[in-house]
N, C-alpha and C positions, 0 to 999 in steps of 0.2 A: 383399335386404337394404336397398336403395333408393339412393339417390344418395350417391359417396364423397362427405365433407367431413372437414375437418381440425377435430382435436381440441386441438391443441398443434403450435406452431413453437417453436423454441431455436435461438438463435443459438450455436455452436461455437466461433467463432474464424472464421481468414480464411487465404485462401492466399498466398503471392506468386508468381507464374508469370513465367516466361522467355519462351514461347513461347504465337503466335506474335511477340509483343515482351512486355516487360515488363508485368506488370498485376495486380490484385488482385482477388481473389473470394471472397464471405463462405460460409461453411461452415454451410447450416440441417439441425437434425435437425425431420423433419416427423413428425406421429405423428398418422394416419388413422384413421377411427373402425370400421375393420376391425383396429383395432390392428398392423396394418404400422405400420415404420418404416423412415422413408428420411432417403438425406442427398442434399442438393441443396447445388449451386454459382452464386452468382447476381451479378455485376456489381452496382456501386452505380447503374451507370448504369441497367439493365434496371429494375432495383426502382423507381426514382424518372418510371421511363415506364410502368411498373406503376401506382403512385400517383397520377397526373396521370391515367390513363384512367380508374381506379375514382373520381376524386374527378367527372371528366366523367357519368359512371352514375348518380352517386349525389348532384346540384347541392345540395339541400335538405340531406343530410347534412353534405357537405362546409363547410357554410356560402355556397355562391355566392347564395344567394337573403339568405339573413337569419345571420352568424354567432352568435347565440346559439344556434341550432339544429345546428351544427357538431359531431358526434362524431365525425367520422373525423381519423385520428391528425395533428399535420403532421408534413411530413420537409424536411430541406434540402436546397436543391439541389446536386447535384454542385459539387465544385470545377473552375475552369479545368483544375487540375493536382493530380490525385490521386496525393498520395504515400502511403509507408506511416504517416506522423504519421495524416493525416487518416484513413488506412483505421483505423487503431487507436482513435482518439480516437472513432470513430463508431458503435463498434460500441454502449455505453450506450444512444442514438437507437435504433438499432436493434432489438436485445431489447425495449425500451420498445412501438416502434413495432409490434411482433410479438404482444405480449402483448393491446395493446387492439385489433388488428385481429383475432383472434381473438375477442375477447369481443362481439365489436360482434355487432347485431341477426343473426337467422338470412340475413336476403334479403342483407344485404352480406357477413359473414364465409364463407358457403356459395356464393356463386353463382360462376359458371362461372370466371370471370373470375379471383378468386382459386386455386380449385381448379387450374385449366390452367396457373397462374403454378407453383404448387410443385410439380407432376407433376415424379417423373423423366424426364429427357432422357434422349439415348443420350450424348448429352459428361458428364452426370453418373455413368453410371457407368462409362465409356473414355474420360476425356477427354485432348485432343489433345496429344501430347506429343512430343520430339524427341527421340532416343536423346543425336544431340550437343549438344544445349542442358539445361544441370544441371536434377536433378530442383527439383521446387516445396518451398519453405520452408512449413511450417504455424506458423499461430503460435495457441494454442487459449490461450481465455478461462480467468483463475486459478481456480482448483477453487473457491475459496472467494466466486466471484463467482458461480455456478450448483450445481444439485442433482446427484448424482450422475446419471447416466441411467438407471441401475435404477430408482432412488426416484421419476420423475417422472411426476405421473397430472393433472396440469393445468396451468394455465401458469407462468409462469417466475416466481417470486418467490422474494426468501431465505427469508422467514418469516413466520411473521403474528404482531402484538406486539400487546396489549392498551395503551389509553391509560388512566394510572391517576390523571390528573386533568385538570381542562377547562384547554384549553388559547388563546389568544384571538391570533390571528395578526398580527400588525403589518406584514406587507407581502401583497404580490401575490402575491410567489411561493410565501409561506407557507402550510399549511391547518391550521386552525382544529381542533379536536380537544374530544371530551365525553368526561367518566371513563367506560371499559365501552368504548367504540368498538374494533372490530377492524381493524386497515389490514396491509397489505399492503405490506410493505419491498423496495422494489424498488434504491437505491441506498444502500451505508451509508458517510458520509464521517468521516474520523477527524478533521473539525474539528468533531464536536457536532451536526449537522445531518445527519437521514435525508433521500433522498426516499420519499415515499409515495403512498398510493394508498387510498383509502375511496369506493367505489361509482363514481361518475364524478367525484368529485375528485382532483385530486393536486396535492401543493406536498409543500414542507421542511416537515420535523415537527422541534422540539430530540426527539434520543435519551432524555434524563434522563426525558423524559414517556412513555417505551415500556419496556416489558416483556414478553418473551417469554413464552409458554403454558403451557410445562411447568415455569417454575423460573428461578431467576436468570441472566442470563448472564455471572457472571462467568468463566466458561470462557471466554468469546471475552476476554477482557483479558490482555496482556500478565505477567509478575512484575515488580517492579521490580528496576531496574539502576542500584544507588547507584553505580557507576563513569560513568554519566551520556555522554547522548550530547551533542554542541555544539548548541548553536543558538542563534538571532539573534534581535533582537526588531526582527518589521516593522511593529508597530503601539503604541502606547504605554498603557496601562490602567493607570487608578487604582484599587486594589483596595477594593472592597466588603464584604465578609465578613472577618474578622480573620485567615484562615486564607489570604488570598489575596496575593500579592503585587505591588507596585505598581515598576514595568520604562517605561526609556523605549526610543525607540527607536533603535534601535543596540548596545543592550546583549546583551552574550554570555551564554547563563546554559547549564546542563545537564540537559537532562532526565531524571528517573530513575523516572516512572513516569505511561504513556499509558492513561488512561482514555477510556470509550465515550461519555462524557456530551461530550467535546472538552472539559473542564478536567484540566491535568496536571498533575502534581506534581514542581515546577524545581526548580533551588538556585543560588542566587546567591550567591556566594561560601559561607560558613558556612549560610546561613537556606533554608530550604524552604519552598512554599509553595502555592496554584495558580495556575495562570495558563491565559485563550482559548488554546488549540493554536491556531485560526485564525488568531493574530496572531502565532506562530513561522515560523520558514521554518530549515532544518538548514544549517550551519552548510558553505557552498563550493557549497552547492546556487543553481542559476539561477532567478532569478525567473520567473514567468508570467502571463500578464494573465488567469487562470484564479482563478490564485492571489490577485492584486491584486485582482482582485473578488471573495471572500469575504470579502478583509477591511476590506472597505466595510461588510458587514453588519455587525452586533451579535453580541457574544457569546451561542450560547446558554445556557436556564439552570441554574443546576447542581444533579444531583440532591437535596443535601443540602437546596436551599429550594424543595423541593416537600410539602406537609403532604399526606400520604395513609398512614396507620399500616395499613392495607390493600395497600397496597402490598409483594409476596414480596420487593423489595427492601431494604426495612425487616425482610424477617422473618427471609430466607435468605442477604444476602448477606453476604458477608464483608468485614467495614469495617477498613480498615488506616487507623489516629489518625494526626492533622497530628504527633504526639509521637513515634511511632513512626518515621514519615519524618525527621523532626530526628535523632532519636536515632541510629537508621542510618545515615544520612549523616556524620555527624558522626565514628560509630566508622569509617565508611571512610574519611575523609579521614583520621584518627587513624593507621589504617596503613598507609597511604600514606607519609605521613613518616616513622614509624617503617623502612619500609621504605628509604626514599630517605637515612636518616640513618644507618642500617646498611651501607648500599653506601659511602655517603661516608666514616663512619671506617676501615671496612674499606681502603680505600682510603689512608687517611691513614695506617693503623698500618704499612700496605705501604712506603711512603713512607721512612716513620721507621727502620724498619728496614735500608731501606737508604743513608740518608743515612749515619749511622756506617761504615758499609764503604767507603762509597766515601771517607771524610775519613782512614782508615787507609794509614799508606805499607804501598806495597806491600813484598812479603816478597823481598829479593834470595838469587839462588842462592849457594849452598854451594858456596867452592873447595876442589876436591879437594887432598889433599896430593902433596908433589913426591915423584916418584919412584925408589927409592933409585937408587944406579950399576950393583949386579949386576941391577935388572930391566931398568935401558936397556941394558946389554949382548946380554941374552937374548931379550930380546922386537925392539928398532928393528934395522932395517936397518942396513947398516955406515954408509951414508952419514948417517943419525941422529945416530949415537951417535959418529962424528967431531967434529957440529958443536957437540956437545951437552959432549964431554969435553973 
């Protein structure tokens, strides 16, 4: 059959292990072109002394000679002190890093060096453990961030989106996009901004410019929730389009309805509107310098001012009016008070009703009448009815 090579790596999730101390190991499903599948256990450290040999094999690839000629992936180095933040936070790198060292030229992604790296071990499939030290914690990647594994027959992507018009990038980390282009979604942020992937580029795409294959996605979009969730405004926007609304910052408003494009539809007091999710942050929630640096960027742009009548999103999807959101909102806040106005008279009639009772004198007891002489005879003791006659 000739030399195994690997077909597909996926990143699963990560362990955390007790023994022999505390430590974390990422969870790969590998999938060989005998169609075996294995799972393998790998240190961030191992992988990163993995990296550093194959980039030494491979100088011209890596970029050591000349970096415009650089396709091999970069990774970062270990932390001094790898907790489980950092093991989580790292796993995106990771998949990322798996998917194009896989795709890379046959003499890098095949040769030994790799192959011997994902081999199962005998710790991968008995790894060392203590009866009295608690078992390992698993913590596996959200369903909705990878493919089922039944379904998976090449590398790790959510989906492949069609761009439905040209698109012209304004930073670095941007890529550029022509109506018809297929890319490949590799991260999707609910601030409006994908990352992607088209041949050997990748940067942020705005969402509003992608479209899935077979049909709209408004499946993936939430319903609205005119009961609206908090949130804060960390950035301040003058609205552009008349349907949009203009927020400083510090201001509280309610979300009641998260679209894919990363423009939402708030409410600020009585008025609805949209507004950059990227320059929301929920309302008790901790900032992050994660977060602070997106909302450096620019808003991306919103589907509605995209001209492409070719577009299934124009054909298929289903468009909820800025009038509709007014409207709704509006009858909910309506019963709301209704509600909150009913508990209070209810309250008050309770009230009333008892004020008069308590302003009534009370009802004094009834004296019995005195009793004749032949009953105290018959009934009291003699000593009674001495003191009594």
């Amino acid at each position: 059959m000739g030399d195994a090579f690997i077909r597909h790596i996926e990143l699963l999730g990560y362990e955390k292990r007790f023994f022999p101390s505390q430590h974390y190991v990422y969870m790969f499903l590998v999938k060989w072109n005998d169609l075996s599948e294995k799972v393998v256990y790998r240190r961030f450290t191992e992988i990163y002394e993995f990296h550093k040999a194959l980039k030494e094999m491979f100088p011209i690839e890596s970029g050591d000679i000349n970096i415009e000629n650089r396709i091999i992936p970069h990774l970062p180095a270990p932390k001094w002190f790898d907790g489980q933040r950092s093991t989580q936070n790292r796993q995106g790198t990771l998949a990322e890093y798996c998917y194009t060292l896989v795709n890379l030229p046959h003499k890098i992604s095949r040769c030994l060096h790799v192959v011997n790296f994902f081999k199962v071990r005998h710790d991968d499939m008995n790894p060392v453990t203590d009866s009295q030290i608690k078992k390992p914690e698993v913590f596996l990647l959200p369903k909705d961030s990878k493919k089922n594994l039944t379904d998976i027959t090449g590398p790790i992507v959510l989906q492949t989106y069609r761009a439905i018009a040209d698109y012209e990038k304004s930073s670095t980390s941007e890529m550029a996009l022509k109506a018809g282009d297929m890319v490949d979604v590799v991260e999707k942020s609910e601030n409006g901004w994908w990352f992607c992937q088209l041949k050997n580029k990748r940067g942020w795409v705005p969402a509003a410019y992608l479209e899935p294959l077979d049909g709209p996605d408004e499946s993936e979009e939430q319903e609205p929730n005119y009961a609206g969730e908090a949130y804060v405004v960390q950035k301040s926007y003058t609205a552009v389009e008349e349907d949009e609304l203009t927020l400083k910052e510090g201001d509280t408003i309610e979300v009641i309805h998260k679209l894919l494009d990363g423009w939402w539809v708030i409410r600020k007091d009585e008025t609805t509107g949209y507004y950059p999710s990227m320059y929301l942050q929920k309302a008790g929630e901790v900032n992050t310098s994660v977060k602070s640096e997106l909302r450096n960027r620019g808003a991306p742009p919103r589907r509605s001012t995209i001209r492409n009548v070719k577009s299934i999103h124009k054909q298929g999807r289903k468009q909820i009016s800025q009038e509709t959101y007014r409207r709704n909102s509006k009858k909910y806040i309506q019963n709301q008070r209704k509600l909150r106005g009913n508990s209070q008279s209810k309250a008050n009639v309770i009230i009333e009703k008892n004020e008069p009772e308590d302003n009534k004198p009370k009802a004094q007891p009834a004296v019995p009448p005195r009793p004749s002489k032949d009953l105290i005879l018959n009934r009291c003791t003699e000593s009674t009815w001495r003191k009594i006659l």
